[in-house]
ZADO-1210 file (C-alpha; in nm, 4 decimals, padded with zeros to 6 digits):
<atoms>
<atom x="25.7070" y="-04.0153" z="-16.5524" code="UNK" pos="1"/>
<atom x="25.8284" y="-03.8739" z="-16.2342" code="UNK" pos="2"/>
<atom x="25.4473" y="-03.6862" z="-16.1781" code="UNK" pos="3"/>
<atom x="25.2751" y="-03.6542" z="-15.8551" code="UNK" pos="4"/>
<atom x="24.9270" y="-03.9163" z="-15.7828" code="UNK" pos="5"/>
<atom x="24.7199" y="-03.6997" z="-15.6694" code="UNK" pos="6"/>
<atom x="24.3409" y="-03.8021" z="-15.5520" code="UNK" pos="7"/>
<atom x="24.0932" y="-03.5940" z="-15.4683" code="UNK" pos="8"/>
<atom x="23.7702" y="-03.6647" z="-15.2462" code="UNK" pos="9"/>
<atom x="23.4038" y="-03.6404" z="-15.4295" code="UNK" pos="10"/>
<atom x="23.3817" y="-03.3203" z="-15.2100" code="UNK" pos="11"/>
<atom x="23.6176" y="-03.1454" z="-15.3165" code="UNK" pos="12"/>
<atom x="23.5395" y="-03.2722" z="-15.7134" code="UNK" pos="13"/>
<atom x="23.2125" y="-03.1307" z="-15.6573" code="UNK" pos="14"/>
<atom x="23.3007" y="-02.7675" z="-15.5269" code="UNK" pos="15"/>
<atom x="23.5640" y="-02.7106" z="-15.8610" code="UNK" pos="16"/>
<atom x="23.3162" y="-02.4841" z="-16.0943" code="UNK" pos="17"/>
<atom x="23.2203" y="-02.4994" z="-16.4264" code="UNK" pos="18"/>
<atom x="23.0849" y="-02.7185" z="-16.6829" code="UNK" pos="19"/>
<atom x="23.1282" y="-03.0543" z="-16.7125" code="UNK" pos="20"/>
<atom x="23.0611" y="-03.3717" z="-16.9135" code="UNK" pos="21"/>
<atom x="22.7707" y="-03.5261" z="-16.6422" code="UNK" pos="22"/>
<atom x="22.7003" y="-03.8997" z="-16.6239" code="UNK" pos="23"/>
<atom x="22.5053" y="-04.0809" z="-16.4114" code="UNK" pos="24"/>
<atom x="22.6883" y="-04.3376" z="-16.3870" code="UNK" pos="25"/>
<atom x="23.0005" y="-04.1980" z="-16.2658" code="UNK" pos="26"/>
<atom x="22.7235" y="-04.0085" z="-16.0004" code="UNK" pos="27"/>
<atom x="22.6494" y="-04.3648" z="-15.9035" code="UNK" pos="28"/>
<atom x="23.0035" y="-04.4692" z="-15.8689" code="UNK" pos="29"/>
<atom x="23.2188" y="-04.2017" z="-15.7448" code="UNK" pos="30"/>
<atom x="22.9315" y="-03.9568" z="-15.6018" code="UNK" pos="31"/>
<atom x="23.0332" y="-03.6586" z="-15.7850" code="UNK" pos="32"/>
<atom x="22.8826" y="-03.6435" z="-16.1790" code="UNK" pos="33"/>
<atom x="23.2328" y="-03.5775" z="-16.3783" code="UNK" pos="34"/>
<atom x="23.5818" y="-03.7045" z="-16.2182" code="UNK" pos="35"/>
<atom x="23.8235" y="-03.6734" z="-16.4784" code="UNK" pos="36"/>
<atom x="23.7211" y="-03.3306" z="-16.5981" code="UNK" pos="37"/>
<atom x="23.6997" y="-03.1928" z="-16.2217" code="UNK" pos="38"/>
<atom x="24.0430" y="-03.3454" z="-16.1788" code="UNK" pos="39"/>
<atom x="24.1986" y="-03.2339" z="-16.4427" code="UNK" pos="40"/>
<atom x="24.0951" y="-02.8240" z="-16.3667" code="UNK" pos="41"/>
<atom x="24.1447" y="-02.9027" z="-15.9519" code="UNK" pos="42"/>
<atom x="24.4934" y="-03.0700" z="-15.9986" code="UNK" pos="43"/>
<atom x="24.6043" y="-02.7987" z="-16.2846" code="UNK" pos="44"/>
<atom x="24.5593" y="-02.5341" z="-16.0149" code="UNK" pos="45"/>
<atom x="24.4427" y="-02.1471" z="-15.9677" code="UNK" pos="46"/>
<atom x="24.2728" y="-02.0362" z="-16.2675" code="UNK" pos="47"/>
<atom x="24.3006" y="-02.3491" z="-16.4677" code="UNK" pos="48"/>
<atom x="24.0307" y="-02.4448" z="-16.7521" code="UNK" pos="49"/>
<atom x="23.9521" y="-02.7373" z="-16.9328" code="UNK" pos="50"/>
<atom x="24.1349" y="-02.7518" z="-17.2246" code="UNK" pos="51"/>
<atom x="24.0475" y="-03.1182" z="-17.3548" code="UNK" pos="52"/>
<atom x="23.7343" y="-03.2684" z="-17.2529" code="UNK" pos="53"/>
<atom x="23.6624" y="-03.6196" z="-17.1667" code="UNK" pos="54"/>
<atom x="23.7714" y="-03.8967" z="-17.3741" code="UNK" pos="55"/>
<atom x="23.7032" y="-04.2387" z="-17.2625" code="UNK" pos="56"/>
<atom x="23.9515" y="-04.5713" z="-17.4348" code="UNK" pos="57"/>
<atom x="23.9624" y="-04.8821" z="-17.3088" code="UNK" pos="58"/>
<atom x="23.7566" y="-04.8728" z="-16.9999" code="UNK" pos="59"/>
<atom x="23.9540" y="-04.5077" z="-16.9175" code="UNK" pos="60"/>
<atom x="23.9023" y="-04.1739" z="-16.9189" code="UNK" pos="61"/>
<atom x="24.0886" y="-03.8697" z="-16.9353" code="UNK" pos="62"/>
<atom x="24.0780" y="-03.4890" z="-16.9723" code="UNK" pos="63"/>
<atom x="24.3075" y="-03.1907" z="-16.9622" code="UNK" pos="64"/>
<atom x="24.3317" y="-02.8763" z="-16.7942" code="UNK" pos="65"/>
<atom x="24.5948" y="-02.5521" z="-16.8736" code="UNK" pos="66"/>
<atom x="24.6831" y="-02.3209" z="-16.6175" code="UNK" pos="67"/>
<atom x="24.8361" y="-01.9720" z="-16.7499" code="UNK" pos="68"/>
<atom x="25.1161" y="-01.7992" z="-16.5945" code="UNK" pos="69"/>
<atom x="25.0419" y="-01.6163" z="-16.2688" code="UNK" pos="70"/>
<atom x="25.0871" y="-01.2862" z="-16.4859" code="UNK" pos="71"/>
<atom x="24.8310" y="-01.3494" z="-16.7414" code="UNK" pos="72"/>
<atom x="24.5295" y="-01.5524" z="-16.5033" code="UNK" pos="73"/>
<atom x="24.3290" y="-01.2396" z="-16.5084" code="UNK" pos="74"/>
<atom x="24.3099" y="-01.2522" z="-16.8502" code="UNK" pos="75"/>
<atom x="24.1412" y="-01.5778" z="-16.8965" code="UNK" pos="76"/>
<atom x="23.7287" y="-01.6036" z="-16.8978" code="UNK" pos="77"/>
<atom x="23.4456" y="-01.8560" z="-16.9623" code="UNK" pos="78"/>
<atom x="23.2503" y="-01.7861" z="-17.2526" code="UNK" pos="79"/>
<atom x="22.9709" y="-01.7129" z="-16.9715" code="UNK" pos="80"/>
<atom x="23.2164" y="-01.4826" z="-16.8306" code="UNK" pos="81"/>
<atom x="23.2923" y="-01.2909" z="-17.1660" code="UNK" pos="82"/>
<atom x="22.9233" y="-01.2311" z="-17.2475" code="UNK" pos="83"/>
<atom x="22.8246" y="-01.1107" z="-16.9051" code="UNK" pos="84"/>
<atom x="23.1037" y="-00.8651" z="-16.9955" code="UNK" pos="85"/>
<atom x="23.0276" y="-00.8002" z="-17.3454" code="UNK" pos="86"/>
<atom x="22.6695" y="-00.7516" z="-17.2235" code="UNK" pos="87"/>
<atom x="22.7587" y="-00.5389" z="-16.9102" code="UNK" pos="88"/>
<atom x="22.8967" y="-00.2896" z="-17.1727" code="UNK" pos="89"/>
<atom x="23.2207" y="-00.4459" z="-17.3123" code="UNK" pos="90"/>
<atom x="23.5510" y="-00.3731" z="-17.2696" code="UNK" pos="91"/>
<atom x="23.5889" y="-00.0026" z="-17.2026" code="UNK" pos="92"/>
<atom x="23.9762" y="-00.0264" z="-17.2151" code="UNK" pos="93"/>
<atom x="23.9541" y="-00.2091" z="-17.5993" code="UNK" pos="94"/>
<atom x="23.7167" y="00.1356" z="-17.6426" code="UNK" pos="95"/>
<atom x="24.0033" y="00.3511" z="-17.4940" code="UNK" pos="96"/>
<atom x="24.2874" y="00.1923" z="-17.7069" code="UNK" pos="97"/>
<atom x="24.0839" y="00.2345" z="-18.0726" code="UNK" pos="98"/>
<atom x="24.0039" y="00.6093" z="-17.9861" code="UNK" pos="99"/>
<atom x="24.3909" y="00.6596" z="-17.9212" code="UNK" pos="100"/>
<atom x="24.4595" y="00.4801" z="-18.2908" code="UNK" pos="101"/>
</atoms>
């Protein structure tokens, strides 16, 4: 495959934000709730999201992470992110753009 192994510490799984698939058990084991959703966004980069969640198969688990373009990563929100916005009074430049139509 030619990719990097990366590994990360249960630290630094811990400070990557968001929401993630919890499970004691992996708390237990690895001291962080969620490894292969944490790893997935951490190793994907700057403004990364999860894109698949966990899927566990044969003992395994994996999830995956997209990172957009450098041009385009202020562009990307949570859903918690959109409706603080939405809420906050929406998008005032989607507001501008139908008054020009």
């Amino acid at each position: 495959l030619k990719a990097p192994f990366t590994v990360f510490s249960a630290e630094e799984l811990a400070a990557v934000p968001g929401h993630f698939s919890a499970s004691d058990f992996v708390l237990e084991t690895a001291g962080v709730d969620n490894v292969c959703e944490r790893a997935a966004v951490l190793g994907a980069g700057e403004g990364s999201r999860l894109a698949v969640k966990k899927t566990a198969a044969g003992g395994m688990t994996a999830a995956a992470a997209l990172r957009p373009p450098a041009e385009q990563r202020n562009l990307m929100m949570t859903p918690e992110e959109w409706l603080a916005r939405v809420s906050d009074g929406g998008f005032p430049e989607w507001k501008q753009r139908r008054a020009e139509d």
